[in-house]
N, C-alpha and C positions, 0 to 999 in steps of 0.2 A: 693531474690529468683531468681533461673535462667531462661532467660529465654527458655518457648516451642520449640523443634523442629519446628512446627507448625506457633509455631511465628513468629518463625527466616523467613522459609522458604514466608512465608506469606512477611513479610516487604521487602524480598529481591525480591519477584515478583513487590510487589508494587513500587521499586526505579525502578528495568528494565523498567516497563511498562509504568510509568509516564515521564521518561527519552527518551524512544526511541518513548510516544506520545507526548513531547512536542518539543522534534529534529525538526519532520515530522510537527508538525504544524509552526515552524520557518518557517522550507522550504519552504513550500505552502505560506506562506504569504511572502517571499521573489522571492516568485515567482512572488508571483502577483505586487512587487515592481519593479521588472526586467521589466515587460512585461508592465508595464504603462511607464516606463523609454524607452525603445527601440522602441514602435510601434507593430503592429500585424508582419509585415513582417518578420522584423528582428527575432524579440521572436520566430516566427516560423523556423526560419533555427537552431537559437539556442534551440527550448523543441526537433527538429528533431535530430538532432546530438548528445545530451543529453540524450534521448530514445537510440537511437545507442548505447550507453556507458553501459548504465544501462543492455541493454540485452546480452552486451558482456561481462562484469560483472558476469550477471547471469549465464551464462553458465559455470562459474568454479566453481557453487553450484553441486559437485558432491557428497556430503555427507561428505567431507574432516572435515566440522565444526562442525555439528552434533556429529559424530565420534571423534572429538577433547571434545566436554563438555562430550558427555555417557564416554568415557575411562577414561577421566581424574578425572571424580567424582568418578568412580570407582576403580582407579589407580591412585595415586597421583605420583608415581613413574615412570610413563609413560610419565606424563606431557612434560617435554623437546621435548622429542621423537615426541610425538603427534602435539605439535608447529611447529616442523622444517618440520614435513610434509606438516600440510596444508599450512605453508607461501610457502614451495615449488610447491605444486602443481597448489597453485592457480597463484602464479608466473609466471609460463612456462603456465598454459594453459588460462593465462590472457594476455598474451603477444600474443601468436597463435589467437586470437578471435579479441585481439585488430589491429593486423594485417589484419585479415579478415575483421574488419570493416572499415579500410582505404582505403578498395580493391569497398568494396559497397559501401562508400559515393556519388562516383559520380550518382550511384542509388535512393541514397534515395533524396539529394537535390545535385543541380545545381547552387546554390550562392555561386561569387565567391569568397564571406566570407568564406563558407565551412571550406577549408584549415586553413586558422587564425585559427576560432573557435575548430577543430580538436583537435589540438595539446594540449591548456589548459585544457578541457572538460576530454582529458584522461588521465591526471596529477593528475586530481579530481578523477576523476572514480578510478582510478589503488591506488592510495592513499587510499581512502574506500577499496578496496579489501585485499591490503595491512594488514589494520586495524583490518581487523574482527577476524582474530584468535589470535591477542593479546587482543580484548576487549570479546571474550573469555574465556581467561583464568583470566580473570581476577572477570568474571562471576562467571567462578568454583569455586574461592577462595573464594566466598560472598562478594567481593568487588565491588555489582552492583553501590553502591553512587558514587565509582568514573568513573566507566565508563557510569553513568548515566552525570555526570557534564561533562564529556568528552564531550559528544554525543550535549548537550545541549550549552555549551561554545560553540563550532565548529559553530553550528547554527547561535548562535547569534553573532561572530566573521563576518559570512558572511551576515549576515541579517545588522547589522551596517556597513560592508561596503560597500554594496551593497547602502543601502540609501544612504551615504556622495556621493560614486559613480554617482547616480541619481543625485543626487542635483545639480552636477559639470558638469551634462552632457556630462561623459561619455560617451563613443560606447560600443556596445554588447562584442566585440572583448577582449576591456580592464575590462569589467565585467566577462568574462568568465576567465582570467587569476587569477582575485582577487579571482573568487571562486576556481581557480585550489593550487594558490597559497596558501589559508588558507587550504583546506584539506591537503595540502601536509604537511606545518609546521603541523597542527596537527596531522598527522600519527605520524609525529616524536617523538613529545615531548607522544604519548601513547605508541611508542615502549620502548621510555627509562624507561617510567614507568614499563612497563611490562616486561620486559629484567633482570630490579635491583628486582623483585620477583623469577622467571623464567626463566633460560639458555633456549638457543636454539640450538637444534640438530635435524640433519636429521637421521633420524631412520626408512628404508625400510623396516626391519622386523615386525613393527607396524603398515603399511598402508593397508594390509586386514583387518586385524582386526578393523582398524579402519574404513575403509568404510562397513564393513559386515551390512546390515542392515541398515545402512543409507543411502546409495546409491537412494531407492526409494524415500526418502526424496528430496533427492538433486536434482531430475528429476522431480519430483511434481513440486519445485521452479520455474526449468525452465519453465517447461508448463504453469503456472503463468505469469512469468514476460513474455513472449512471447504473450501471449493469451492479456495483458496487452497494450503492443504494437504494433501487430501490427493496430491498426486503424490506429495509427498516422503516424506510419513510411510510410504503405499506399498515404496517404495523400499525405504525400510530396513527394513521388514519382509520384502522379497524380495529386496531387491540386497544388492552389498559396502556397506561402509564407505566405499570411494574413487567408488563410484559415486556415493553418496549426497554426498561431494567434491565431484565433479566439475558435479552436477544444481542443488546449490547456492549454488555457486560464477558458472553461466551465468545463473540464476536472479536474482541481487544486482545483475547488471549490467542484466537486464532490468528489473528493479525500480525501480532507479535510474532508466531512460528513462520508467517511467508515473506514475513522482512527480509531476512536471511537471504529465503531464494531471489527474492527477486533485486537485492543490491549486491548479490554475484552475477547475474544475469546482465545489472545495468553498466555495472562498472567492470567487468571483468571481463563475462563472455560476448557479448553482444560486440563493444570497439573492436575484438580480433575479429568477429565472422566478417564486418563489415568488408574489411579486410581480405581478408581470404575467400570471400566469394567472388571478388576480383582477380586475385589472381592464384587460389589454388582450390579448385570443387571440392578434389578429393580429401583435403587436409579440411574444409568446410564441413561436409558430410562428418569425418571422424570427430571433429570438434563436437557437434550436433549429436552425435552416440553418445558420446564421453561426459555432456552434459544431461544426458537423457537419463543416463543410469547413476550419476549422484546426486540428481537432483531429484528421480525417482526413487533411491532408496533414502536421502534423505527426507521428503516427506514423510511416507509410509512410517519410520520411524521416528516423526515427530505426530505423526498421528496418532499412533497408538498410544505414546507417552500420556497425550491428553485426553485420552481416552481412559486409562488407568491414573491418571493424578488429578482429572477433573474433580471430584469432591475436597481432593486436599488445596486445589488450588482456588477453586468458589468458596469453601466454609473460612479455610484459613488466611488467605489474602481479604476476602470483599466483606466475611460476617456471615451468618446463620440465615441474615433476613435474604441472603441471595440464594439457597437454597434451590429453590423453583430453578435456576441457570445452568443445576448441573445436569438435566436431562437434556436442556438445551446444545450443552458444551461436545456431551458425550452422543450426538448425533453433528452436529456442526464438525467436530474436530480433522471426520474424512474429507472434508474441503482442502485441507490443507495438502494429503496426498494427492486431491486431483487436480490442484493448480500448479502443484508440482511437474505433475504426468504432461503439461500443456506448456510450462515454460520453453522448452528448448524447441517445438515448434515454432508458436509464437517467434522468438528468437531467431528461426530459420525464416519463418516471410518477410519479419522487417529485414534485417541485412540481408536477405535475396531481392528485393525488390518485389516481394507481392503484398504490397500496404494493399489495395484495393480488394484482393480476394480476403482477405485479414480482417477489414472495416466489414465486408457484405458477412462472413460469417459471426463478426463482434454484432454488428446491424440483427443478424436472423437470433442472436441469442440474447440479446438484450430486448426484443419486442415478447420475444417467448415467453421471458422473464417475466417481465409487466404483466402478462396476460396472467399468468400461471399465479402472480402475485396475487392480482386483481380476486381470484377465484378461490384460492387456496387460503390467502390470510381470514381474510374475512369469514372463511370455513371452522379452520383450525388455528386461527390465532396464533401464536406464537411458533408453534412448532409446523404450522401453513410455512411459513416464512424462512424457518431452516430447511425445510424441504425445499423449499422453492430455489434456495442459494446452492446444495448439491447439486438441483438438478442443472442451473447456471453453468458450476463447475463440468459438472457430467457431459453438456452439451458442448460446454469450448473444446474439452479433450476430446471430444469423440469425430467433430468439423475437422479441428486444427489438425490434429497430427495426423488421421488420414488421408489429408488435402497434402500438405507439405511431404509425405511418403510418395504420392502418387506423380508428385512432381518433380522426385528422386533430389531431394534438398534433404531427406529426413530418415537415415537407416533405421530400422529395426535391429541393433545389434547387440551384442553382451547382456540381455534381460535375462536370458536364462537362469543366472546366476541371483538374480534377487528374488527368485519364487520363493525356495526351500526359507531364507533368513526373513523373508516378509512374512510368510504362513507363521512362522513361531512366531515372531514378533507380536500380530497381531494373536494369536492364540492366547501368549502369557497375558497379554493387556488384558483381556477378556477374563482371565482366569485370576487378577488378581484382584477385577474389579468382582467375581463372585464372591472370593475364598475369604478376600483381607478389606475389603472397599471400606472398611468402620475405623480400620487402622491408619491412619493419617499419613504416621511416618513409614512404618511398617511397608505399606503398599505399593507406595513407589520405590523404594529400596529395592524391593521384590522383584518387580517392573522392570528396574535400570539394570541390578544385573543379571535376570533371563535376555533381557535385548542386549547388552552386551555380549555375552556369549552365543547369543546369534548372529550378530554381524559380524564376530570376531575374523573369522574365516575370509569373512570377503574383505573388512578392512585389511587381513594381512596380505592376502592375494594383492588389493590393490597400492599394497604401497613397495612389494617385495619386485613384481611385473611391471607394474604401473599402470594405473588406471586407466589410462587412451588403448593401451594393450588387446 
C-alpha cells in the first residue's frame, strides 16, 4: 500500500529534526572537549571569535534560503535558478560581513592569538554558509537522510578529531584549523552531491520573487542570532579572556537544554500551526496551550536540573580550572525556563502571520540588550553579561506572549497545574545545592528523584487524559 502524504511528510520532518538535533548536540559536547583541552582563557578568545563568525554568517540570512525551499517545492523548474542565487548572494554578502568582522576583531578581543585563530574559524563559518543552499535543495527533493548524515558525519568527523587533538595536546590555534578544515572538505563532498542531482545557475530574474515574503524571515534570524550574542562578544570586549571562559563554557550547557525546545517547535509544532491557522483558529489556539504547558514545564524542570548539577557538571565534564562557571551556570540556567515560557508564542506570530509585530518586538529587545550590555559588562564583568542575557529572556517573554494573548492567537490555559510541581521542583534544586552541593554523584541523584516525584502526578495525568485535554 503507498504510503500517506502525511507519512511521508511526517518521516521527512522527523530525519531533519533528529539530524540537525543531533549535529548541535555533537557541537556542544565538542565544545565542552575544546574548552577542557585549551583552558578558560584560551577557549575564550576562541567561543569570542567564533561568536564573530556565527553573526557574520547570520547576516546573509536575508530570506535568499527560505525563498529557495518555498519556490522550489512549488517550481521544481526554478530549482537551478533559485541555487545560483542564494550561493551568490550569500557569497558576496558573506565575504562584505566577513570583512567587517576583521575590521572589529581588534574590538572584540586583544589576544594576540586573535589573528591565527581568525583565518581558520572563517574557513569553517564561510564553508556552513557555503553549505546551506545545497543542503536545501536537497531538503526539497525528500532527501532529508542524507543531509541529515551529512549534518551528523561532519559533527562527529570534528568531535573525533577534536578528542585525538586533546589527547596530543594540541594549541587552540591547530584545533581551530582541524575544525575549519573538516567543514570545508565537508562542503565539498555536499556540493558534489548536490550539483550531480541539481545544476547551478544564476538567475536574477527569480531573486524577488524569491525573497518576496521571506525577507521578514531572514531579518527575524538576524535579530536572533545578534540578540544571542551580543553578551559574549560584550564580554570580551570588557572582560578577561577566562571570563569570557568561563560565560561560554555555562552558556554550552544551557544551549544544550533549549535544543530540545526549540527542534520540537521547528519540526514538529510550528509546520502543523502553519496549518491550522488556515483553517482551524480553534484547534490553533489548543495547539498553542498544549505547547505552552510542556514546553513550560519542561524548561522549568531543566532548569532547576542545572541549577542542582551545575558543579557536577563544571568540575567533572570541563576541570577544576572552570570552577569560577559555576556561579555563572547557576544564575544563567533560568534562561532556559524563560525561552521556554516564549516559544509557543513566538510560534503563534510566525504561523499567524504577525512576522512584523515579532521583528519590532525582537528589534525593541535586542537594542535594550546592547545597551544594558554596554553598561552592565563593563560594570560587572562576567556576571554584567548573565544578567544581561535573563533580562533578554525576561523581556521576549514578557512582549511576546502578552501581544500574541491580546490578539487571541495565544490561551492562557491548563498553567494551573505546573505551579504546585514547579515550586518543589525548584525547592529541591535549591535544597540539594545547600545540603549535598560537595557531593558530585550524591546530589543529583537527589535532585532527579525529588523532581521525579514531583511531576509524577502531572506526567501521569498527562498521559492517562492527555495532554491537549
Amino acid at each position: 500500500m503507498p504510503e500517506s502524504i502525511f507519512a511521508t511528510v511526517v518521516k521527512r520532518a522527523t530525519y531533519s529534526s533528529m539530524g540537525a538535533l543531533i549535529g548541535r548536540v555533537i557541537m556542544a559536547v565538542t565544545g565542552i572537549i575544546l574548552a577542557r583541552a585549551v583552558g578558560p582563557a584560551m577557549f575564550g578568545v576562541y567561543a569570542a571569535i567564533w561568536a564573530l563568525m556565527e553573526l557574520s554568517s547570520a547576516f546573509t540570512e536575508i530570506g535568499v534560503i527560505t525563498g529557495l525551499k518555498r519556490e522550489g517545492a512549488r517550481s521544481p523548474e526554478m530549482m537551478s535558478g533559485l541555487l545560483g542565487n542564494a550561493i551568490g548572494v550569500k557569497f558576496v554578502i558573506g565575504a562584505l560581513f566577513y570583512a567587517a568582522a576583521l575590521a572589529c576583531l581588534p574590538l572584540v578581543t586583544k589576544s594576540p592569538l586573535a589573528p591565527a585563530l581568525f583565518v581558520p574559524l572563517v574557513l569553517a563559518s564561510f564553508s556552513t554558509l557555503c553549505s546551506e543552499p545545497f543542503l536545501a535543495v536537497l531538503q526539497i527533493r525528500g532527501e532529508q537522510r542524507i543531509a541529515s548524515a551529512w549534518t551528523v558525519s561532519r559533527g562527529l568527523a570534528f568531535l573525533v578529531g577534536t578528542g585525538i587533538a586533546a589527547y596530543l595536546g594540541c594549541s587552540v590555534v591547530v584545533l581551530a584549523w582541524l575544525q575549519g578544515l573538516t567543514y570545508a572538505v565537508a562542503g565539498v563532498l555536499i556540493t558534489c552531491v548536490a550539483v550531480r542531482r541539481v545544476s547551478v545557475k544564476l538567475n536574477l530574474s527569480y531573486l524577488r520573487k524569491q525573497m518576496k515574503g521571506a525577507f521578514v524571515f531572514g531579518v527575524s534570524e538576524i535579530l536572533y542570532s545578534a540578540y544571542l550574542r551580543i553578551p559574549l562578544l560584550c564580554l570580551s570586549h570588557f572582560g578577561t579572556e577566562e571570563d569570557v571562559g568561563y560565560f561560554a563554557v555555562a552558556l554550552r550547557f544551557v544551549t544544550i537544554c533549549v535544543l530540545a525546545g526549540a527542534a520540537a517547535n521547528n519540526e514538529a509544532f510550528l509546520p502543523a500551526l502553519f496549518g491550522l491557522h488556515k483553517s482551524n483558529r480553534g484547534e490553533f489556539r489548543r495547539v498553542c496551550a498544549l505547547m505552552q504547558r510542556l514546553l513550560l514545564a519542561g524548561g522549568i524542570a531543566a532548569s532547576a536540573a542545572l541549577f542542582a548539577c551545575s558543579e557536577f557538571l563544571v568540575i567533572v565534564l570541563q576541570g577544576e580550572e572552570y570552577r569560577d562557571a559555576v556561579r555563572v551556570l547557576r544564575t544563567l540556567c533560568w534562561s532556559v525556563a524563560l525561552s521556554y515560557g516564549s516559544i509557543a508564542a513566538d510560534a503563534a506570530l510566525t504561523a499567524g502571520d504577525r512576522m512584523r509585530a515579532k521583528i519590532v518586538i525582537q528589534t525593541c529587545v535586542t537594542g535594550g540588550l546592547l545597551l544594558l550590555a554596554l553598561v552592565l559588562t563593563g560594570k560587572l564583568g562576567v556576571m554584567g553579561s548573565t544578567y544581561v542575557t535573563l533580562w533578554g529572556c525576561c523581556a521576549t517573554l514578557a512582549l511576546m506572549v502578552p501581544y500574541a494573548y491580546v490578539r487571541n492567537m495565544f490561551p492562557f490555559a491548563g498553567l494551573a497545574g505546573l505551579v504546585l510541581p514547579s515550586v518543589l521542583t525548584v525547592a529541591a534544586a535549591v535544597v540539594t545545592v545547600e545540603v549535598v552541593s560537595d557531593q558530585f554523584l550524591l546530589g543529583p541523584l537527589c535532585f532527579f528523584g525529588a523532581a521525579g516525584l514531583c511531576w509524577y502526578p502531572f506526567l501521569r495525568k498527562g498521559i492517562t487524559r492527555g495532554f491537549a485535554s
